[in-house]
PASEBA-1860 file (N, C-alpha, C; in nm, 3 decimals):
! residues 181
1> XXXXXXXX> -8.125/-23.295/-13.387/-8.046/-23.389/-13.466/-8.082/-23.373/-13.614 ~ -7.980/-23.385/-13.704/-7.951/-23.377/-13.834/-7.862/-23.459/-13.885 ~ -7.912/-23.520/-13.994/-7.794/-23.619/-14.041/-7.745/-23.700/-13.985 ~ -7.814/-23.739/-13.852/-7.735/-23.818/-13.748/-7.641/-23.761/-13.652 ~ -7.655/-23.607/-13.661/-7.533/-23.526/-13.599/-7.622/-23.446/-13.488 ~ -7.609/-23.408/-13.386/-7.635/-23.367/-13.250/-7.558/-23.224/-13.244 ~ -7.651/-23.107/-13.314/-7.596/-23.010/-13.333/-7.605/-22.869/-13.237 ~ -7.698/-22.945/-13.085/-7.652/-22.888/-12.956/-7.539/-22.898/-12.879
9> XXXXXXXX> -7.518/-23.049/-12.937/-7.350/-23.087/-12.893/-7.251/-23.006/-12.905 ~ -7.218/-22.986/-13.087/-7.125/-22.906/-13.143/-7.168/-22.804/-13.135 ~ -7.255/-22.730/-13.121/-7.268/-22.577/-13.057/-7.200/-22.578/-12.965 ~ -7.221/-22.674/-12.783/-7.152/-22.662/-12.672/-7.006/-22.671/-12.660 ~ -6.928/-22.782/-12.746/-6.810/-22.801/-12.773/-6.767/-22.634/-12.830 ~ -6.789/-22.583/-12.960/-6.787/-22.509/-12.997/-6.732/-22.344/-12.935 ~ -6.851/-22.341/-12.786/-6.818/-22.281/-12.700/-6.748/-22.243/-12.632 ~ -6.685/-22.396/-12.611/-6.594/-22.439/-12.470/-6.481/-22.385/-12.521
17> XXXXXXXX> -6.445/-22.459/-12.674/-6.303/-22.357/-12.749/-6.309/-22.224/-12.733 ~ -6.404/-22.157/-12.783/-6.420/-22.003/-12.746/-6.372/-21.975/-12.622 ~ -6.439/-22.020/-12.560/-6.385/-21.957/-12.391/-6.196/-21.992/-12.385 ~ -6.182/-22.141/-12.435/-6.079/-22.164/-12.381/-5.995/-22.230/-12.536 ~ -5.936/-22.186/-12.582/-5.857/-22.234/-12.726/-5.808/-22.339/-12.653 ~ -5.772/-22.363/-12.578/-5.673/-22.495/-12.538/-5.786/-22.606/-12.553 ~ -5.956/-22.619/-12.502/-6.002/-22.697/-12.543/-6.026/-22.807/-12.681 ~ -5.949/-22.712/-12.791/-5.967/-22.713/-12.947/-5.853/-22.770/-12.996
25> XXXXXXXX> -5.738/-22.821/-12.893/-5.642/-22.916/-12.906/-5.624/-23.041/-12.897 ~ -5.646/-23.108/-13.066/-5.663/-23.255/-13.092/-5.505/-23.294/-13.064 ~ -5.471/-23.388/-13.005/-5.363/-23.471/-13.019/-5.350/-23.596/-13.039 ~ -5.313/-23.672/-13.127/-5.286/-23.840/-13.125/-5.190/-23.897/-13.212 ~ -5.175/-23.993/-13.173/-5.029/-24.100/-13.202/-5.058/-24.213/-13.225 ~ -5.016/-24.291/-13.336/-4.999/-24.457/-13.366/-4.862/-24.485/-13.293 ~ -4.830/-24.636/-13.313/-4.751/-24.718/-13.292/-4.737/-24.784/-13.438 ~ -4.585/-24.781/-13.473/-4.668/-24.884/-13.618/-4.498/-24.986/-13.587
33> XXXXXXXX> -4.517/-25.112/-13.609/-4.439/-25.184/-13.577/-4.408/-25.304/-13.646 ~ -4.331/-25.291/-13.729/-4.262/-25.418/-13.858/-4.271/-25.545/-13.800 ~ -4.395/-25.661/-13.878/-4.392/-25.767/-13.813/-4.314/-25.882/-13.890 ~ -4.330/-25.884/-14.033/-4.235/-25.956/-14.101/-4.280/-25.890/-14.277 ~ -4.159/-25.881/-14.372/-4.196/-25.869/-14.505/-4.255/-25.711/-14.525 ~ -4.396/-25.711/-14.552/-4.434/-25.577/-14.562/-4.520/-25.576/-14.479 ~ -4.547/-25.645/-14.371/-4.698/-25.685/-14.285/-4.664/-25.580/-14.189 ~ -4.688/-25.480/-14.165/-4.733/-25.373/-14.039/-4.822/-25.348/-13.963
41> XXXXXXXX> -4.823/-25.369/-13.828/-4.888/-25.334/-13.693/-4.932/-25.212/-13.685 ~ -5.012/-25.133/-13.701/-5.024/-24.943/-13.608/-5.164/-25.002/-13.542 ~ -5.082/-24.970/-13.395/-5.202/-24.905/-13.277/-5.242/-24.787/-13.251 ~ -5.368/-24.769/-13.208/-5.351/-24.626/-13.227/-5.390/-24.607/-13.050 ~ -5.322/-24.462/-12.997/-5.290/-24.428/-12.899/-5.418/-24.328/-12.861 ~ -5.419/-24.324/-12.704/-5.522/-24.237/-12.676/-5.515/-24.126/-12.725 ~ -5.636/-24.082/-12.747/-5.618/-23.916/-12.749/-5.641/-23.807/-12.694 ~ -5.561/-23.655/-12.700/-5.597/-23.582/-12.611/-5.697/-23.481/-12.688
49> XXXXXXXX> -5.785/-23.422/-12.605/-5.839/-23.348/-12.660/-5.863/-23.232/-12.535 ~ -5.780/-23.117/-12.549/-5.776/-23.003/-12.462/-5.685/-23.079/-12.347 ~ -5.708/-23.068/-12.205/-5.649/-23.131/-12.121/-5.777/-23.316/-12.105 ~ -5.855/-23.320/-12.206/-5.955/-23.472/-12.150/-5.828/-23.568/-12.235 ~ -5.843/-23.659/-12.166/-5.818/-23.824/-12.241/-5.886/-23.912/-12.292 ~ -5.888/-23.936/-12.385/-6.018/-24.039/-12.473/-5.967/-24.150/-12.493 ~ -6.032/-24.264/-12.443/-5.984/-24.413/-12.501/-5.983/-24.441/-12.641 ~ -5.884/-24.512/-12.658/-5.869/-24.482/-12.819/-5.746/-24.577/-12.831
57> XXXXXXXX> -5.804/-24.725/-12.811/-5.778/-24.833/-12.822/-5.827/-24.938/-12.959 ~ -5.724/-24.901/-13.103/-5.755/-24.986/-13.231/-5.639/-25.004/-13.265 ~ -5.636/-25.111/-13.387/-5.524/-25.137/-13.474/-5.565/-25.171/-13.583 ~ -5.471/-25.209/-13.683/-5.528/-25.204/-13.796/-5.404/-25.254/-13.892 ~ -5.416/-25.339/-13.950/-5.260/-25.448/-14.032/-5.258/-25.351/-14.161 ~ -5.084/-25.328/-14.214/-5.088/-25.288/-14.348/-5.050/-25.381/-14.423 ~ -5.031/-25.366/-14.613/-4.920/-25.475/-14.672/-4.929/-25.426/-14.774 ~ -4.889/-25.467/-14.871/-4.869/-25.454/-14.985/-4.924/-25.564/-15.086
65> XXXXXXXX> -4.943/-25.529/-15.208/-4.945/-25.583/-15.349/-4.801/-25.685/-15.341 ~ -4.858/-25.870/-15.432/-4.697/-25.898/-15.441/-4.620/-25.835/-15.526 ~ -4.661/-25.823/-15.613/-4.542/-25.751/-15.656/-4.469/-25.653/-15.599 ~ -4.502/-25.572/-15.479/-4.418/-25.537/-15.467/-4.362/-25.557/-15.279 ~ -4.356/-25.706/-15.325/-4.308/-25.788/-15.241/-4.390/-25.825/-15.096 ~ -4.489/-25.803/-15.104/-4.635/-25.831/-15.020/-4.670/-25.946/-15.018 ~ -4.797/-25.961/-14.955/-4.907/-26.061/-14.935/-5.018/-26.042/-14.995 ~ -5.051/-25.929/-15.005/-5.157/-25.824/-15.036/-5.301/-25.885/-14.981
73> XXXXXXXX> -5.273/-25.912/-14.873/-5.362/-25.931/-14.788/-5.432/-25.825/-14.696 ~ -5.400/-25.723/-14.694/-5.445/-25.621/-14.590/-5.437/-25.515/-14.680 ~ -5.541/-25.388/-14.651/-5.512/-25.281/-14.780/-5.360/-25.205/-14.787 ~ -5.318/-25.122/-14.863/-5.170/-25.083/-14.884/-5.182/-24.964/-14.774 ~ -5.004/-24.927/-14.768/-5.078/-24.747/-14.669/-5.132/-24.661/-14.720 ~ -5.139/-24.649/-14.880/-5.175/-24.532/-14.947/-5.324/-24.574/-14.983 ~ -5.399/-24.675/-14.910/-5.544/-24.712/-14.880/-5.589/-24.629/-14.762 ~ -5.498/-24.635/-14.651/-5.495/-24.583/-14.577/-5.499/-24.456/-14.549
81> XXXXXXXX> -5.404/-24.410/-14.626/-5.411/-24.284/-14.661/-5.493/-24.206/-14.727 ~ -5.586/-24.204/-14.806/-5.683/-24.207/-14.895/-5.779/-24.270/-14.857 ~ -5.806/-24.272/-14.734/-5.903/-24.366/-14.673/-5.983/-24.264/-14.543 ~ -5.842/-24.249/-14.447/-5.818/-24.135/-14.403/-5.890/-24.005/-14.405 ~ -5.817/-23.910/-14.559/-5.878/-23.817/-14.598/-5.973/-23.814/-14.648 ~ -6.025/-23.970/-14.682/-6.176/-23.936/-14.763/-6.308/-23.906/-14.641 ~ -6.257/-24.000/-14.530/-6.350/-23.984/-14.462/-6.368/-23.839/-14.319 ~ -6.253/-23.812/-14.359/-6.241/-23.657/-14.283/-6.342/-23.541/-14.357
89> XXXXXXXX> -6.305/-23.575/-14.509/-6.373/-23.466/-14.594/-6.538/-23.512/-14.588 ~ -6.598/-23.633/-14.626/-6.681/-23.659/-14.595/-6.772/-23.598/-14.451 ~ -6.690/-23.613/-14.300/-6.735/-23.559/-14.208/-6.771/-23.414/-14.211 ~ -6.654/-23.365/-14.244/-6.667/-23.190/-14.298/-6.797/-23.168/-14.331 ~ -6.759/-23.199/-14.479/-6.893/-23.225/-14.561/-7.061/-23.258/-14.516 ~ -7.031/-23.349/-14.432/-7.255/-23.395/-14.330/-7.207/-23.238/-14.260 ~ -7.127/-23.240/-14.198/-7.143/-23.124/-14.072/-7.169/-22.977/-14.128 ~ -7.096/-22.918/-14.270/-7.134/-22.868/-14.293/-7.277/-22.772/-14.336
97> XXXXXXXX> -7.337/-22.912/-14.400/-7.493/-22.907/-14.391/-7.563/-22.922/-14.347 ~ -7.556/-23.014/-14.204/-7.604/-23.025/-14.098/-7.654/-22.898/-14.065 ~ -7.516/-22.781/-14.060/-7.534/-22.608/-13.939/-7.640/-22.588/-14.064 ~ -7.681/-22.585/-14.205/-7.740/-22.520/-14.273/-7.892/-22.575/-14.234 ~ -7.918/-22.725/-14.179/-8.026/-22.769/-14.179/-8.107/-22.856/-14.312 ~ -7.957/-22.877/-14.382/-8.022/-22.913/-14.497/-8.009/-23.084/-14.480 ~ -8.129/-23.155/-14.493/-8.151/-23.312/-14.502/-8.012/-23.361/-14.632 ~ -7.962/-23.463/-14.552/-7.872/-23.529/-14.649/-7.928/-23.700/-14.650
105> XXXXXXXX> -7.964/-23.740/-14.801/-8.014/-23.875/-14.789/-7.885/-23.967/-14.805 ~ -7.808/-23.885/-14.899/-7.654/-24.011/-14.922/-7.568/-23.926/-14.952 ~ -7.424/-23.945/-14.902/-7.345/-23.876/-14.984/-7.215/-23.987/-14.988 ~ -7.110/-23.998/-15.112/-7.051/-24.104/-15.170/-6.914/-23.993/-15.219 ~ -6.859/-24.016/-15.148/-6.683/-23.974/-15.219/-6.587/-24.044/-15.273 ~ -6.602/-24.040/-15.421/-6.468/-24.109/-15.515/-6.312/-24.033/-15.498 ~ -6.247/-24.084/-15.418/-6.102/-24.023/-15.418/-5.969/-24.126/-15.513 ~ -5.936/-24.057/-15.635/-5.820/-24.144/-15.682/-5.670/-24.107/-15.674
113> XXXXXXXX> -5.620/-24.162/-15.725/-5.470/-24.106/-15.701/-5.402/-24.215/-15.758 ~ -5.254/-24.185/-15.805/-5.132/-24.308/-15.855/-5.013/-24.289/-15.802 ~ -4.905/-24.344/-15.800/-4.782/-24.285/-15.805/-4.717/-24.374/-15.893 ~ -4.595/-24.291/-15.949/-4.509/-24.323/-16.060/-4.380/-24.394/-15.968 ~ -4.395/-24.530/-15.946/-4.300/-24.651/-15.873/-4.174/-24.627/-15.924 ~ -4.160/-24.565/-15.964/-3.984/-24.555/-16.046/-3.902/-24.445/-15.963 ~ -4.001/-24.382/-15.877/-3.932/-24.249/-15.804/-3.886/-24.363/-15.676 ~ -3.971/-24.403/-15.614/-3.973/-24.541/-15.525/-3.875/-24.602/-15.546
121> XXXXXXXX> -3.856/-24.679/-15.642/-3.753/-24.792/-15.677/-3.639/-24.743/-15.707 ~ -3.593/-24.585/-15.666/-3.492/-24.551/-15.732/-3.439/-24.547/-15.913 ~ -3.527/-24.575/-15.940/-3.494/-24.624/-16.111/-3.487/-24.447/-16.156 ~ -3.588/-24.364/-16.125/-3.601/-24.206/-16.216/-3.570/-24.106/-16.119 ~ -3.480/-24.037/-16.075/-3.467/-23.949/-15.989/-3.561/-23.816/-16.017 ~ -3.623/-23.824/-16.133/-3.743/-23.713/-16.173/-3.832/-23.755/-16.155 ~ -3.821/-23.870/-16.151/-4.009/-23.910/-16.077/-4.040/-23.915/-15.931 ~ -4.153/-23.844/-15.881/-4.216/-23.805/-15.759/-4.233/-23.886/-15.729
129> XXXXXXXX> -4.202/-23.907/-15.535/-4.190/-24.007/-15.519/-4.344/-24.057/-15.415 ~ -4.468/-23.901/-15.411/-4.562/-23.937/-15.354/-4.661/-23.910/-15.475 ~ -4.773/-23.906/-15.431/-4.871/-23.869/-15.489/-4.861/-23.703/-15.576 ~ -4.875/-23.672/-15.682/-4.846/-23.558/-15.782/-5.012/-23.542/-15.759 ~ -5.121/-23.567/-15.760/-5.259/-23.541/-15.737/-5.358/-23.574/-15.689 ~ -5.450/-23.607/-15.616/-5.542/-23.669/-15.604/-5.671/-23.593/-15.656 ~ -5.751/-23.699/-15.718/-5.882/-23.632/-15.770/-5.970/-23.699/-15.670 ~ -6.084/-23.581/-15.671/-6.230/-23.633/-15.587/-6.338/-23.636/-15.653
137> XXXXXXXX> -6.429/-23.671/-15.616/-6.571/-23.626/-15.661/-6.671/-23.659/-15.585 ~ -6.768/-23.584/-15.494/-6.864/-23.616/-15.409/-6.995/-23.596/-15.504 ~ -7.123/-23.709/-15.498/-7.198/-23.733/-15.500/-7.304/-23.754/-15.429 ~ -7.405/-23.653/-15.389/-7.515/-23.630/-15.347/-7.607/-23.626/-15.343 ~ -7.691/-23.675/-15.226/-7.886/-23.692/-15.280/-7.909/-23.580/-15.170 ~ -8.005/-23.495/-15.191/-8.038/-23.404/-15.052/-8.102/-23.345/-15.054 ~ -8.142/-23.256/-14.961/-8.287/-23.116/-14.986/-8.211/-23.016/-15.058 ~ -8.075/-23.006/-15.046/-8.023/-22.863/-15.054/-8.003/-22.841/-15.262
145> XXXXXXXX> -7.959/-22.681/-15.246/-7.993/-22.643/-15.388/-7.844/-22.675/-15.422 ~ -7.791/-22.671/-15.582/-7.728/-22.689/-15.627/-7.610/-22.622/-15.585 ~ -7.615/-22.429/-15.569/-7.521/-22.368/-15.474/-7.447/-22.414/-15.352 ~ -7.620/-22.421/-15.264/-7.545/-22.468/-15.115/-7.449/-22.607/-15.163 ~ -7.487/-22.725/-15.226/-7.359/-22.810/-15.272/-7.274/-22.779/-15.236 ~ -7.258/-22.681/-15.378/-7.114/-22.627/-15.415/-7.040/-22.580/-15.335 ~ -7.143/-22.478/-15.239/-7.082/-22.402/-15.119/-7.022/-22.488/-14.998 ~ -7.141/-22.578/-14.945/-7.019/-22.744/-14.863/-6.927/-22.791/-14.939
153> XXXXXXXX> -6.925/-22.788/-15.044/-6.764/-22.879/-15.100/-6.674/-22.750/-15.096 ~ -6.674/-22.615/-15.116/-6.561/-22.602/-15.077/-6.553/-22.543/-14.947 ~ -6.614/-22.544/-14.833/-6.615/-22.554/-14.741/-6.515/-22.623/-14.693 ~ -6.524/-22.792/-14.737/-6.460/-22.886/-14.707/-6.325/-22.856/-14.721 ~ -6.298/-22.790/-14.849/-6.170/-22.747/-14.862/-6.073/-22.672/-14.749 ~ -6.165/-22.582/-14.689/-6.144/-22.468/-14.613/-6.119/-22.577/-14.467 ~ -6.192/-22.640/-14.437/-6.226/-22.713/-14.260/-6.180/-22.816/-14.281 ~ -6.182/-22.940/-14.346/-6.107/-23.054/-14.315/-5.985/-23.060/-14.288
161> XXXXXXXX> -5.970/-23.097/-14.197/-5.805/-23.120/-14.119/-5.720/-23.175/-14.195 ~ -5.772/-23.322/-14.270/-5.734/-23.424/-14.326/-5.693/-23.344/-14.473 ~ -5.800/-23.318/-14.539/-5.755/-23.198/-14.642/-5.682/-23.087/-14.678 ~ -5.670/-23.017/-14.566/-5.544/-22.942/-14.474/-5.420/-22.961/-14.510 ~ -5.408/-23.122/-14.451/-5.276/-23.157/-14.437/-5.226/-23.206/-14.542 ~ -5.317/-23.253/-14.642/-5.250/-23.249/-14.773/-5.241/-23.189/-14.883 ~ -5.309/-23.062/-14.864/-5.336/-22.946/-14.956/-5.142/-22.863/-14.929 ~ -5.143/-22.874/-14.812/-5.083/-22.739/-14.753/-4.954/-22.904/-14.703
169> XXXXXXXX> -4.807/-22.784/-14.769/-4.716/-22.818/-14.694/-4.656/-22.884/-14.556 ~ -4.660/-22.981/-14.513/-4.679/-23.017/-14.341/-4.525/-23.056/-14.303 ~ -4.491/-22.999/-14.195/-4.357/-22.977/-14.155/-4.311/-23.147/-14.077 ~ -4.245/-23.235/-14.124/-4.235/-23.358/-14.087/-4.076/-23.351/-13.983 ~ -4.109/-23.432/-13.882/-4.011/-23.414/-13.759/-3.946/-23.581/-13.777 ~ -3.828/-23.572/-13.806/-3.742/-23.725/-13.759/-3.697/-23.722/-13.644 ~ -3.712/-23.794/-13.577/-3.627/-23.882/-13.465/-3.563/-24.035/-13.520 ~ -3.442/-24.071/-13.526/-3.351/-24.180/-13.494/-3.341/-24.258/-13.397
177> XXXXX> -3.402/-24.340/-13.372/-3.335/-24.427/-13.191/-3.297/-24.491/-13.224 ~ -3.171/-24.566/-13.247/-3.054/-24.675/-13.266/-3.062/-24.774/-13.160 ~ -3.130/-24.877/-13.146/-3.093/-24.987/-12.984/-2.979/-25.077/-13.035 ~ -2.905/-25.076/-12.944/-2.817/-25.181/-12.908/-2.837/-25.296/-12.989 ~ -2.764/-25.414/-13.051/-2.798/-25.515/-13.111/-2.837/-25.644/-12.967
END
């Protein structure tokens, strides 16, 4: 054990993909379900991992700022979102240094980001209507040298899923279901 991480584990996991790629297939699904105003429900659904099933029974309320017509009682989705990827990259990040053996005493990820509400509100058809950047910055206490750092952060770049998916283009699928009134 390192960092709190069990790195006979992820060797064995590790394996199992080798032998069998189908083991190395994450799958999962929310539920997200309009309760009134901007207040949103997502459950989140079991998951598969290879042919296993994992319980994977949570939820979690969204909302908004009033202004823009909220409660702002619960964090926004783009908390969520940025919440998300911080803590994916973060994981990357221990695990990375974990395989090196290098002691991690703290590590702290600042992730920011804005969006320009006018793409949103319809008001600027030139204004973007997600995020144009997000900045990071990880902060570290540890055994390791200034390189290896450098070398886990962009690691992170390379392995986080979460980072992945917002670095890199992601192909989004609609479905419509219309019910009956």
């Amino acid at each position: 054990m390192i960092n709190g991480l069990n790195l006979e584990a992820l060797a064995a996991y590790k394996e199992t993909v080798k032998k069998n790629a189908k083991n190395g297939l994450y799958k999962s699904s929310v539920n997200a379900t309009w309760v009134k105003g901007t207040l949103v429900e997502v459950k989140t659904n079991n998951l598969m991992l290879g042919d296993e099933q994992i319980s994977h029974d949570y939820s979690f309320t969204i909302d908004e700022p009033e202004q823009l017509l909220g409660r702002h009682s619960m964090p926004t989705p783009q908390d969520y979102l940025l919440g998300g990827l911080s803590g994916y990259m973060i994981v990357t990040f221990v695990a990375m240094y974990s395989t090196k053996s290098i002691d991690l005493k703290s590590v702290k990820l600042d992730i920011k980001s804005g969006l320009d509400l006018q793409g949103f509100l319809g008001i600027n058809e030139n204004s973007s209507v997600g995020f144009e950047a997000i900045e990071y910055a990880f902060t570290v206490k540890g055994n390791g040298t200034e390189s290896q750092f450098q070398e886990a952060a962009e690691e992170v770049m390379k392995y986080s899923p979460n980072y992945a998916t917002m670095a890199n283009k992601v192909k989004m699928v609609a479905i419509l279901n219309i019910l009956p009134e």
